[in-house]
C-alpha positions as CSV (number, residue, x, y, z in Angstrom):
1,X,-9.6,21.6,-106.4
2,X,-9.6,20.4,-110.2
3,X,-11.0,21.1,-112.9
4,X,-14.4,19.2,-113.0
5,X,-14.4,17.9,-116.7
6,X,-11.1,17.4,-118.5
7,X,-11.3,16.8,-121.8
8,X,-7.7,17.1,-123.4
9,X,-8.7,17.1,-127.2
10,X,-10.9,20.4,-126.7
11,X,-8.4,21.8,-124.4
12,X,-5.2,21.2,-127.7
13,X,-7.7,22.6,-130.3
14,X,-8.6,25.9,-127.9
15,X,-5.0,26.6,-127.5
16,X,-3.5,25.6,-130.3
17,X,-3.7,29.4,-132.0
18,X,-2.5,31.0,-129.3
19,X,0.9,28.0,-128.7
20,X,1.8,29.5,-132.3
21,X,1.5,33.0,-131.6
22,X,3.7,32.8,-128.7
23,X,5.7,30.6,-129.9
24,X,6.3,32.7,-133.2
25,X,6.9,35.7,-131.4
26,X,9.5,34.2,-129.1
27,X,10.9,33.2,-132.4
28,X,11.3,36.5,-134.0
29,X,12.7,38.6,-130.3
30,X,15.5,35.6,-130.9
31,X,15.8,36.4,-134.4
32,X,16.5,40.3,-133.8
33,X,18.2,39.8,-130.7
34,X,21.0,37.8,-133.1
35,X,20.9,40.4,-135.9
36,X,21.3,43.0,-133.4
37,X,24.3,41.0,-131.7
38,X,25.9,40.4,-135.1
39,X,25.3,44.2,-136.0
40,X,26.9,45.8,-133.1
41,X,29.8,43.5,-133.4
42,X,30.6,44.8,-137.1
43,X,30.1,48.0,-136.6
44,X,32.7,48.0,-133.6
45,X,35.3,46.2,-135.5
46,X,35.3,48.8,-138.8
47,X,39.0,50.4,-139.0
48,X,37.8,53.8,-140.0
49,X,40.8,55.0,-141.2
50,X,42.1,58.4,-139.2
51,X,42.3,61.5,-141.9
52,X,43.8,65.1,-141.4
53,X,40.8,67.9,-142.0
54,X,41.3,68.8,-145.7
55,X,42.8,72.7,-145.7
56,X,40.3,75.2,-147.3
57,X,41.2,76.0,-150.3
58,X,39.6,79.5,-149.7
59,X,41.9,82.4,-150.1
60,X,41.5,84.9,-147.2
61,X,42.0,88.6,-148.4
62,X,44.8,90.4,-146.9
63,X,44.4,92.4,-143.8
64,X,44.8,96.1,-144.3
65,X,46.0,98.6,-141.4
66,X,44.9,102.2,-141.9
């Protein structure tokens, strides 16, 4: 079965709004998919440099015996 009446001109005007809005969200999952990819990638290849725990320069008192 078709579509009885096709009129293409009415058909591009109805769906034009909604083309965008797909279109522009497609647009933006691509856009944070590739900042996300380029994030993970940076934050992987930092050389945090390896440190010894600073000593505490906290004085314990002596222990006294009785």
């Amino acid at each position: 079965m078709s579509a009885p009446e096709t009129n293409i001109e009415k058909q591009t005007k109805r769906h034009f709004g909604p083309l965008i809005g797909m279109t522009s969200v497609v647009l933006a999952a691509v856009v944070v998919m590739l900042a996300l990819t380029y994030m993970s990638d940076d934050v992987s290849e930092q050389d945090a440099p390896i440190t010894q725990p600073a000593e505490s320069s906290v004085e314990s008192a002596p222990v006294q015996s009785n």
